[in-house]
C-alpha positions, 0 to 999 in steps of 0.5 A: 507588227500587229497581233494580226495580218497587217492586211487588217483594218483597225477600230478605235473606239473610245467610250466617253461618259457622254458619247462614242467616238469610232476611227477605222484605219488601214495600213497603208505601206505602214502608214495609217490611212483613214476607212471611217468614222463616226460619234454619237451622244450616250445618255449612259454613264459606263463607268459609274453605271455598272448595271446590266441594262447600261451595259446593254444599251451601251453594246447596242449604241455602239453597235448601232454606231459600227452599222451606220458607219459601214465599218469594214472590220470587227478588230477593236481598241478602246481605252479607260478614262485616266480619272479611272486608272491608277498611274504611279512612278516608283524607284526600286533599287537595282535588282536582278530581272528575275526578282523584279516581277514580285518586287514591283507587285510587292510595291504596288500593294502599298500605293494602290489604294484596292486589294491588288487582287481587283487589280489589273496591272500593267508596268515598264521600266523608264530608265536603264538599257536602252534594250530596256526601255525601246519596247513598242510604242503598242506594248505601252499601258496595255491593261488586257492584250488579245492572244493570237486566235483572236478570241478571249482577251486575257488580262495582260502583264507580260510585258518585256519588262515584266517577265511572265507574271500573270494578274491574279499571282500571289504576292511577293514571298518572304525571300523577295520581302526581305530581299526588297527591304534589305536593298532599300536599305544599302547605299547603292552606287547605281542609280534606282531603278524608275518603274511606271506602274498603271493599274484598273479595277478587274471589275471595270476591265471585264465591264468593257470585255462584257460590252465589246463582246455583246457588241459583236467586236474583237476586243485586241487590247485595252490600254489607258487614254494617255498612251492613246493621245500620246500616239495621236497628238505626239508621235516621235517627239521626244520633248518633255511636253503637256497634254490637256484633255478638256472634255464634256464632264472632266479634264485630265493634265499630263506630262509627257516626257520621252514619249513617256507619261510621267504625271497624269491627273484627273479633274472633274470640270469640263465644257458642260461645266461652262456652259451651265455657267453661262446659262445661269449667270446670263439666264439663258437656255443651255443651248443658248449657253453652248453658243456664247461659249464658242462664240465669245470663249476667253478673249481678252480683247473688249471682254474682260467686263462681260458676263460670258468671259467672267462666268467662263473665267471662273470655271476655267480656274480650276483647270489652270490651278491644276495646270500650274499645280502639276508644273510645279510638282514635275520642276520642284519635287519630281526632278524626273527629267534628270534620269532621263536621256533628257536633261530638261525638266522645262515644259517646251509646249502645252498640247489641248485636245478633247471636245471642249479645248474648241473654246474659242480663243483657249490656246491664246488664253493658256499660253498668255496665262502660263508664258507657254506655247499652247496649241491645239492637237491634231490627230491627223497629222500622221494620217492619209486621209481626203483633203475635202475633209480638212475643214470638218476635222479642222472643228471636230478633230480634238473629239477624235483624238483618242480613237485615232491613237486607239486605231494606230495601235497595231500599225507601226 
């Protein structure tokens, strides 16, 4: 159940470098049901623009936004961008509940590259009990979570696993240090205990508080983009499986395993990327770039001398490298899958979502390139909403899909 009534209608809203995204859901009988939607271009990069004229006028965009689309509720969900979260797996030896807290704190000084005090932390044991590990789908990558007055957010921690430590505690004390090095050290009979530890800079988690606060909105919760496609694109399935996010300016690969993100990593090449390409190796307009790109995009068939196949090849490379990169990490050095209820450690199937992952041909291109299935995600799958929007979600469904998930948040 939601931090609310369930008579409540959901926002996800998702702040891309380059545009808005908003969904509006309601709760039908617990089945998510579309109200609204809508998206629009920014010129404001939020992420790297941390000056208060780009916070405003972001706040005044979405604002703007929400207006136009006659949203019917103020009670929203947003997301970071993975480039912009620190995601880990760590292993801690086998521990009382109570020492785990600082233990997990104490390790994640060591791995994260700022001071843990800038640091918003959020972390969930993936194996163990399975009391443990079945915590709600909506408690997964939460950075901050609203209390129930439906004021001020707060910086969130306090997760099943987690115990009651607050963002901002001290570290570990010197009985956990030495409590924590001497377990590392003993040969244990039980297996290690693996532990997904997401992290974000303070200062860019109170940057979206600041811009949903101006913007007249509730902010309920901020979690990180994965768990957002996760819920949208992947649902109940189990399976061990790929997300690729292809958007305007940067692509992020994931492995998902359990319905748990395992790996996650960031790319800075995206659909802008190809059709600068095509626009300067064709010398044409960036408009009229744009159009080859999905007019030709990476078929194969008759194409493979082109100039508009070449120049898309060339800059789709990078992604497949990252793609074929993090495979081989997951199979050869991760081994995660053995510690899981699932023993497979093979990728069943490869999901593409984002704006860009509408490049003509890519899912063919992928799966001939990697000898794995390859579809195009759909946010909608779980949703009720008019069939005579079928083919309009058909073409711009992937630009949604995080703001779909992010509304799904408070609906189970």
């Amino acid at each position: 159940m939601g931090l609310f009534s369930s008579n409540y209608n959901y926002l996800g809203i998702n702040l891309g470098t380059s545009s808005i995204k908003l969904v509006e859901l309601a709760n039908e009988k617990g089945v998510p049901k579309l109200v609204t939607y809508a998206f629009t271009d920014q010129s404001v990069n939020i992420i790297l623009d941390d000056s208060k004229k780009a916070i405003s006028k972001t706040a005044g965009i979405l604002r703007q936004l929400c207006k136009e689309a006659n949203i019917t509720s103020n009670k929203a969900i947003t997301a970071l961008p993975t480039f912009s979260v620190f995601s880990s797996i760590i292993s801690l030896p086998q521990m009382k509940k109570k020492d785990l807290a600082s233990a997990v704190k104490w390790e994640a000084k060591k791995i994260i590259p700022m001071p843990i005090d800038e640091i918003s932390l959020d972390w969930h044991i993936l194996n163990g009990d399975k009391e443990k590990k079945n915590f709600s789908q909506k408690d997964r990558g939460a950075l901050l979570k609203n209390d129930k007055t439906g004021r001020e957010p707060k910086n969130y921690n306090d997760n099943q696993d987690g115990g009651d430590q607050r963002i901002g505690d001290s570290g570990a004390s010197e009985n956990t240090k030495d409590f924590f090095n001497k377990k590392k050290q003993e040969k244990q009979d039980n297996k290690d205990i693996k532990i997904f530890l997401t992290g974000a800079p303070k200062n860019l988690v109170k940057k979206y508080m600041t811009i949903f606060e101006m913007a007249e909105l509730d902010l309920l919760s901020l979690e990180t983009e994965i768990f957002s496609l996760i819920r949208s694109l992947v649902g109940s399935d189990k399976s061990t499986l790929m997300i690729i996010d292809i958007g305007l300016m940067s692509s992020s690969v994931s492995i998902v395993q359990n319905g748990f993100p395992i790996i996650n990593r960031s790319i800075e090449v995206g659909g802008r990327n190809i059709t600068k390409a095509i626009s300067k190796n064709l010398n044409v307009s960036f408009d009229r770039g744009e159009q080859f790109k999905y007019d030709v995009g990476v078929n194969r068939v008759n194409q493979d001398g082109s100039a508009v196949f070449q120049s898309i090849e060339k800059v789709v490379a990078p992604i497949i490298d990252e793609i074929k990169y993090t495979i081989d990490f997951f199979k050869n050095q991760l081994s995660f899958g053995q510690q899981t209820d699932n023993n497979s450690n093979d990728i069943e199937k490869i999901i593409l979502t984002g704006g860009s992952s509408q490049l003509s041909y890519l899912p063919e291109y992928l799966s001939h390139t990697l000898n794995k299935k390859v579809y195009i995600g759909d946010p909608f799958a779980r949703i009720i909403y008019p069939q005579d929007l079928k083919l309009v979600f058909e073409d711009i469904g992937s630009k949604l899909s995080v703001a779909v998930g992010l509304a799904m948040r408070e609906i189970e």
